[in-house]
C-alpha positions as protocol buffer text, in pm:
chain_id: "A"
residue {
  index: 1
  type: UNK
  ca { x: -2382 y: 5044 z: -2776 }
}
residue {
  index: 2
  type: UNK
  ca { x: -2196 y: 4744 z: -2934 }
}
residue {
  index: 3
  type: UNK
  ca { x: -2417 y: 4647 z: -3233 }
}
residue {
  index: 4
  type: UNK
  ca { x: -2503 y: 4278 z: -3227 }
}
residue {
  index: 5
  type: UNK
  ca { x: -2313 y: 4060 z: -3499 }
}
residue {
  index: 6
  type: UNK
  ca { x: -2481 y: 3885 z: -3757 }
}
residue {
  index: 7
  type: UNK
  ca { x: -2420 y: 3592 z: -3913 }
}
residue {
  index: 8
  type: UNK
  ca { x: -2039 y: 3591 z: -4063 }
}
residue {
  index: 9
  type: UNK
  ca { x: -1881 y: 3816 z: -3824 }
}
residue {
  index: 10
  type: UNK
  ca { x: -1808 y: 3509 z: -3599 }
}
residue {
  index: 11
  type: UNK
  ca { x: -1745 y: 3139 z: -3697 }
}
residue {
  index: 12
  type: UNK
  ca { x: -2082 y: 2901 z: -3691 }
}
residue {
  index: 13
  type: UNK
  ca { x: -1952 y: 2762 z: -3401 }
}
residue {
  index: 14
  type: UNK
  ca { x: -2008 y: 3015 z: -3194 }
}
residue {
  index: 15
  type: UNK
  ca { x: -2367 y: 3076 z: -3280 }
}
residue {
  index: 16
  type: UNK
  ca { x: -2531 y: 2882 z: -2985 }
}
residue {
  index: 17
  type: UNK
  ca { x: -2305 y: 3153 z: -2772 }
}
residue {
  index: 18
  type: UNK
  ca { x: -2456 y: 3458 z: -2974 }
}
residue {
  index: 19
  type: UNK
  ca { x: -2797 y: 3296 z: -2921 }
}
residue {
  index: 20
  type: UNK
  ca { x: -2818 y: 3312 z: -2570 }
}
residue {
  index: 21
  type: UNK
  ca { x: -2808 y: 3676 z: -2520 }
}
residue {
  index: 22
  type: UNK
  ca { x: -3130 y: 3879 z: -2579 }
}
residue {
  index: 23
  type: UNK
  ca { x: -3194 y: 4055 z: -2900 }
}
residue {
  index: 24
  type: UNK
  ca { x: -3197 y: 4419 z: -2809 }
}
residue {
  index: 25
  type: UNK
  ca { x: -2887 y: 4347 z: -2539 }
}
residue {
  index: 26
  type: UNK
  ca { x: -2676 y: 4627 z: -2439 }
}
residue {
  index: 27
  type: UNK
  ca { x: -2360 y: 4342 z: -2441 }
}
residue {
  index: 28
  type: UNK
  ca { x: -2119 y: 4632 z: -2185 }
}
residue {
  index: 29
  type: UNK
  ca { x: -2437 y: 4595 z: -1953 }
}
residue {
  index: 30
  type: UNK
  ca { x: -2486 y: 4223 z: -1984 }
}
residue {
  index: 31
  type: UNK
  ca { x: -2056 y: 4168 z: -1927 }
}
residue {
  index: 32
  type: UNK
  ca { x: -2131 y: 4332 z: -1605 }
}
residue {
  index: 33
  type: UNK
  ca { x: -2451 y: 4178 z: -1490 }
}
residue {
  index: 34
  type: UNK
  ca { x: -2295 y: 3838 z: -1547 }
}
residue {
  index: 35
  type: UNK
  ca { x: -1951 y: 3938 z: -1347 }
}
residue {
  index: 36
  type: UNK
  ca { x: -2207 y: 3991 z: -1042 }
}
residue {
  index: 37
  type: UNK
  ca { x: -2387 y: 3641 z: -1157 }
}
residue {
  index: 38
  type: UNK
  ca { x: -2021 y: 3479 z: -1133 }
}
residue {
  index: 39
  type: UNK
  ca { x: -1935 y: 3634 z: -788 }
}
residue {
  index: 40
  type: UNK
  ca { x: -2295 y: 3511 z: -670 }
}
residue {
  index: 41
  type: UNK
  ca { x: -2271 y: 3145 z: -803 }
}
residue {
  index: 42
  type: UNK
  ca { x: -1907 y: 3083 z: -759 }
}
residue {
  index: 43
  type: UNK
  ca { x: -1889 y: 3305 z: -430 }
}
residue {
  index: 44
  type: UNK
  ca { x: -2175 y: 2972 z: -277 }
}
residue {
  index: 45
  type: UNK
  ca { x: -1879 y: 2695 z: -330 }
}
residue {
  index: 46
  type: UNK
  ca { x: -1679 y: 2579 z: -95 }
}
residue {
  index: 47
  type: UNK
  ca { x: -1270 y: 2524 z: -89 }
}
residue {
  index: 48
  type: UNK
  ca { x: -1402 y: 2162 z: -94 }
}
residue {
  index: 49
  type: UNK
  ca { x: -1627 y: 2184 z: -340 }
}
residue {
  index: 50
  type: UNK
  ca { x: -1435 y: 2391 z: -555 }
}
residue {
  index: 51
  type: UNK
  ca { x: -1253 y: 2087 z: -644 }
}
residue {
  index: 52
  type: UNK
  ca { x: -1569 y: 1872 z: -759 }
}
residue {
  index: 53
  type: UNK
  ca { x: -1644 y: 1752 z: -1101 }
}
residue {
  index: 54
  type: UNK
  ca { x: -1979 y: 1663 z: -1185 }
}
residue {
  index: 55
  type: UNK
  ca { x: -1824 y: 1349 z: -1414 }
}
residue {
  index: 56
  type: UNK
  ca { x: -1532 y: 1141 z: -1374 }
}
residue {
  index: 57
  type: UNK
  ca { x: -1307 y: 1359 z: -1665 }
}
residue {
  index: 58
  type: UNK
  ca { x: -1493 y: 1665 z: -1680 }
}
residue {
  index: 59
  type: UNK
  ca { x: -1327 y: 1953 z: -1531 }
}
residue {
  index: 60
  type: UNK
  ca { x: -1402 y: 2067 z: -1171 }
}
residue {
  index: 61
  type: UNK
  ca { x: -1574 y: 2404 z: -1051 }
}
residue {
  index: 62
  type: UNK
  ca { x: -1196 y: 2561 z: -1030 }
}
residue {
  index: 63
  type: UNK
  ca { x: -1125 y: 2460 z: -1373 }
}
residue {
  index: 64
  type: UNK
  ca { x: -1437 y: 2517 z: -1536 }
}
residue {
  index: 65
  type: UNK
  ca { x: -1360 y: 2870 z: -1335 }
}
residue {
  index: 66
  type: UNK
  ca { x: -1034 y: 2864 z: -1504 }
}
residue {
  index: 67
  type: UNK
  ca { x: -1128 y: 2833 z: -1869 }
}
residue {
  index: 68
  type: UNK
  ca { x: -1367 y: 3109 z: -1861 }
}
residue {
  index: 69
  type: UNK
  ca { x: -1113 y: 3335 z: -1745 }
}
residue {
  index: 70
  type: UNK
  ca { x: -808 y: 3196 z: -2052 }
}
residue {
  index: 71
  type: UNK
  ca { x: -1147 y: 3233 z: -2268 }
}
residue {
  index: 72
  type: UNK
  ca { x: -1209 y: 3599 z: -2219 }
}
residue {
  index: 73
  type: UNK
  ca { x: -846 y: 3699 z: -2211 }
}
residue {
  index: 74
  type: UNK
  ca { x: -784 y: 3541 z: -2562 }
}
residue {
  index: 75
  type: UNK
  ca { x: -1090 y: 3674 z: -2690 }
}
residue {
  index: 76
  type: UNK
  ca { x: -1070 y: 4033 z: -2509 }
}
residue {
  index: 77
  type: UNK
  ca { x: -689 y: 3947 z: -2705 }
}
residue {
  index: 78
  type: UNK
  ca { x: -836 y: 3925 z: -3067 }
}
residue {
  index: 79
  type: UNK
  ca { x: -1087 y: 4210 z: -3018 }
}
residue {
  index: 80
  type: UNK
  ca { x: -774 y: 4378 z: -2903 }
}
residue {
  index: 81
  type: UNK
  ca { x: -589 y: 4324 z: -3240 }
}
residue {
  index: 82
  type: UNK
  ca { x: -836 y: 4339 z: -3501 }
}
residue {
  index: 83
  type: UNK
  ca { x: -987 y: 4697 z: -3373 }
}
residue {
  index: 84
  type: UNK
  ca { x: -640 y: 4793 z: -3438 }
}
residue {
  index: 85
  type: UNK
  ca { x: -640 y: 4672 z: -3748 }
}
residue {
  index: 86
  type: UNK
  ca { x: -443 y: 4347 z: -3712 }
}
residue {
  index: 87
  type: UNK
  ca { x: -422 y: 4154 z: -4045 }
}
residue {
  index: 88
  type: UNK
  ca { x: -248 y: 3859 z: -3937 }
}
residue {
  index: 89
  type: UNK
  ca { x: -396 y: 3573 z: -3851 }
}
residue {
  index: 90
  type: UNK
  ca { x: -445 y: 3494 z: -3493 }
}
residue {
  index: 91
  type: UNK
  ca { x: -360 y: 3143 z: -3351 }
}
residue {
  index: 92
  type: UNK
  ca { x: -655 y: 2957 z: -3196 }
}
residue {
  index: 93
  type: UNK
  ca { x: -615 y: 2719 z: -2878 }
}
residue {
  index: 94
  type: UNK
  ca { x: -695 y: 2398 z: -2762 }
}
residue {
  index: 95
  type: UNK
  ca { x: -922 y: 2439 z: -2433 }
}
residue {
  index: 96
  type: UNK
  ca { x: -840 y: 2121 z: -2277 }
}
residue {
  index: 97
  type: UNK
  ca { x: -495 y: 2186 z: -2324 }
}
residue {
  index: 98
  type: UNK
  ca { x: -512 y: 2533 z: -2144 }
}
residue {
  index: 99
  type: UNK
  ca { x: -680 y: 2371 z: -1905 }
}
residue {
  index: 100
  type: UNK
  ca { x: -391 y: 2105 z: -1857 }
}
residue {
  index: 101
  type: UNK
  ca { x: -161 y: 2335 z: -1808 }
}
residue {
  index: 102
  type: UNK
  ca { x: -354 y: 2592 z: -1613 }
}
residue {
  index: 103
  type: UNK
  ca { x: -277 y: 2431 z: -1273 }
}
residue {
  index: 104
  type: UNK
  ca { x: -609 y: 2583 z: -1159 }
}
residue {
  index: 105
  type: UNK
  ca { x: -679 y: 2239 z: -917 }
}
residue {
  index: 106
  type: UNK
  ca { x: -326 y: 2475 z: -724 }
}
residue {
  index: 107
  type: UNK
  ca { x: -533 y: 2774 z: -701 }
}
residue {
  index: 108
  type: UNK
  ca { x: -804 y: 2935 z: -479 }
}
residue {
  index: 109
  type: UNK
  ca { x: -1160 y: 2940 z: -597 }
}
residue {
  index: 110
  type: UNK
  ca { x: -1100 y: 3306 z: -438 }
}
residue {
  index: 111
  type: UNK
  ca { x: -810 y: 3396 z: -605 }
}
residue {
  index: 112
  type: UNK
  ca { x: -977 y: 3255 z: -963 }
}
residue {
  index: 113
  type: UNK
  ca { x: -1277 y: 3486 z: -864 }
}
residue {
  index: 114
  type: UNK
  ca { x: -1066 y: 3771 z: -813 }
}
residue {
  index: 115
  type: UNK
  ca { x: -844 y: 3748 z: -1159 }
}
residue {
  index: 116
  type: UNK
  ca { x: -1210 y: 3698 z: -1311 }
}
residue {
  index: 117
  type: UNK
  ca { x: -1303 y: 4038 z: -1184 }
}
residue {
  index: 118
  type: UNK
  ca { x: -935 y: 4156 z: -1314 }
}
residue {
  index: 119
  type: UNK
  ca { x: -1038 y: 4018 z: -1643 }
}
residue {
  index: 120
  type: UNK
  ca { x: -1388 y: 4202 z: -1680 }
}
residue {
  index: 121
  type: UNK
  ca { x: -1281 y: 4474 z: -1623 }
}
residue {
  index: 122
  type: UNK
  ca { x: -977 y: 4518 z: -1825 }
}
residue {
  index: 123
  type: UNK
  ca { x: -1259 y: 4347 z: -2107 }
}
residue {
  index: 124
  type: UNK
  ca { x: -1539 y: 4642 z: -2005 }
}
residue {
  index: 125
  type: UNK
  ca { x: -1256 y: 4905 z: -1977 }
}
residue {
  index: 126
  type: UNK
  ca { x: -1145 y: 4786 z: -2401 }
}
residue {
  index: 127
  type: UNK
  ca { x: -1446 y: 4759 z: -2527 }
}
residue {
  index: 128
  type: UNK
  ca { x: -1602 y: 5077 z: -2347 }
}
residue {
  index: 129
  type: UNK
  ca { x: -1348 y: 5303 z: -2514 }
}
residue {
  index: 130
  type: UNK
  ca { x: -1317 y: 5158 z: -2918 }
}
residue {
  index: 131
  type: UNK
  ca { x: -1506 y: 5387 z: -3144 }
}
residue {
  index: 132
  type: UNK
  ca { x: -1764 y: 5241 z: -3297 }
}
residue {
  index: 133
  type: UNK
  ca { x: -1597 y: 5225 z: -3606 }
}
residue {
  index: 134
  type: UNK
  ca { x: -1384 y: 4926 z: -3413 }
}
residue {
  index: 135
  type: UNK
  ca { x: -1640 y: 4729 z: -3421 }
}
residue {
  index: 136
  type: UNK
  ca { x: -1701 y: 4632 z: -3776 }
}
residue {
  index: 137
  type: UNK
  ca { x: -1335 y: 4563 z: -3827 }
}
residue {
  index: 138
  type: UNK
  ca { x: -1281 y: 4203 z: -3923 }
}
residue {
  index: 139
  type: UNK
  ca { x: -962 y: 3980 z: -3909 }
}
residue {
  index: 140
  type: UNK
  ca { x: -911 y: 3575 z: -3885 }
}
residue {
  index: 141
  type: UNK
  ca { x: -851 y: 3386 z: -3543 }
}
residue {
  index: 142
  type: UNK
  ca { x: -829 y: 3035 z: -3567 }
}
residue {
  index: 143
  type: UNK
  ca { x: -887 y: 3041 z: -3944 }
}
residue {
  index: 144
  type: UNK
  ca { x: -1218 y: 3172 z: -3969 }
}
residue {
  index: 145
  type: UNK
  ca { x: -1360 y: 3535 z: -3967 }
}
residue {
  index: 146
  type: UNK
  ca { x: -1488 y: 3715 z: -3726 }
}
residue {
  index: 147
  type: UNK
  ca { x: -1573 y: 4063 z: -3628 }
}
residue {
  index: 148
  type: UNK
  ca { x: -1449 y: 4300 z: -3287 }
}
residue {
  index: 149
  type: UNK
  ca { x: -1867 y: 4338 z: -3213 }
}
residue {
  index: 150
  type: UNK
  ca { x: -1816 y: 3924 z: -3298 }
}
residue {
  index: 151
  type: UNK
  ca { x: -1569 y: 3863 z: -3025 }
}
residue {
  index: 152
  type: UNK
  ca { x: -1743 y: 4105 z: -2789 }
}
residue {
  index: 153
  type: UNK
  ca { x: -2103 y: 3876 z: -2781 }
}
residue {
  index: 154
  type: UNK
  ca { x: -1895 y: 3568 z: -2797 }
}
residue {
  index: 155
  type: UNK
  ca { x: -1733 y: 3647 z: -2474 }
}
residue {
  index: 156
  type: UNK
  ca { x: -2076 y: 3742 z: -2288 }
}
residue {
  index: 157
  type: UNK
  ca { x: -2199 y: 3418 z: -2455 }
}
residue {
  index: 158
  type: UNK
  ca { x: -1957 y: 3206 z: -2365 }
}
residue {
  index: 159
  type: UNK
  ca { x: -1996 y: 3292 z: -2027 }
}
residue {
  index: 160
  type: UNK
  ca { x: -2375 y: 3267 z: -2017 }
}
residue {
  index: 161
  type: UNK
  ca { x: -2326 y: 2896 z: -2159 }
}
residue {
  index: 162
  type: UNK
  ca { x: -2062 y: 2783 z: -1896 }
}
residue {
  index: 163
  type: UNK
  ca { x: -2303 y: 2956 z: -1595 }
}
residue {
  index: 164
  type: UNK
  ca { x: -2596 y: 2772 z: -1734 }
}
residue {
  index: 165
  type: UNK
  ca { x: -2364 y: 2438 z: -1751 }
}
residue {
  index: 166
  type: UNK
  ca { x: -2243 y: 2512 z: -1384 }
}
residue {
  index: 167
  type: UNK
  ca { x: -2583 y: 2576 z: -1254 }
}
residue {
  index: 168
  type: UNK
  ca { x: -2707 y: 2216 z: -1393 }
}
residue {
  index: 169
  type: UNK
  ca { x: -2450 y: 2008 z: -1392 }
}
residue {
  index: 170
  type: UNK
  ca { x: -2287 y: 2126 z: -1081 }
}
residue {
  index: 171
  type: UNK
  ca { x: -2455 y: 2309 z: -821 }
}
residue {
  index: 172
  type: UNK
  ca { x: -2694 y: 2037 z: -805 }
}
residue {
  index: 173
  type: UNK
  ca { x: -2486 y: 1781 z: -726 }
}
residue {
  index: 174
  type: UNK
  ca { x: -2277 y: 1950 z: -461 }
}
């Protein structure tokens, strides 16, 4: 089991991520639980819909879809690195920009779901196989510390926060 990160193995930002998943979490479980919560809330939108943004600005379902999916990879990226002992600092990235330039709004919501799945389980299959020695290893992305176990909650966190965003923002208004 991945031991939950305390305080300095990830940047303060990410603390309202870490915060949403339950104390005694097994975080390989929860990754998987949410993949079938993603396939269950995205899998009710429509091609239509898939294109709706709850806001004038704010980015539709397919984008919002989008992000989580450039989120994990980067992170899934850094866990990558620093279990192997990557020193370097690792760039950090500009969501809205990614977003920009993701051309999601030329995509299917089903083809989005389906590189989502890709993505978990390439994530599952990383993090399922690092010794647990991995997981304390600590390097720098985007100029702050942070932990492999760190990167590992902030990806299940991350996701919990955008579901919880799409369920109350979106699905009620479409």
């Amino acid at each position: 089991m991945i031991p939950r990160p305390l305080p300095g193995d990830y940047a303060a930002y990410y603390t309202s991520y870490i915060q949403t998943i339950p104390e005694q979490a097994d975080v390989l479980d929860l990754l998987q639980k949410l993949q079938q919560e993603v396939n269950q809330l995205f899998g009710r939108v429509s091609a239509t819909e898939a294109d709706f943004a709850y806001e004038p600005g704010k980015w539709t379902i397919k984008q919002l879809l989008g992000h989580m999916n450039d989120t994990e990879r980067i992170m899934a990226y850094r866990a990558l690195c620093i279990a192997r002992g990557e020193q370097a600092p690792l760039p950090g990235f500009d969501e809205n920009d990614y977003v920009r330039n993701g051309y999601f709004e030329e995509r299917t919501l089903a083809g989005l779901l389906a590189e989502h799945h890709a993505i978990r389980a390439a994530t599952i299959a990383l993090l399922d196989t690092l010794p647990e020695a991995a997981f304390s290893r600590r390097g720098n992305a985007n100029g702050q510390p942070v932990t492999v176990a760190g990167l590992a909650f902030i990806i299940a966190g991350h996701e919990r926060h955008h579901l919880n965003i799409f369920k109350e923002r979106y699905l009620v208004k479409i």
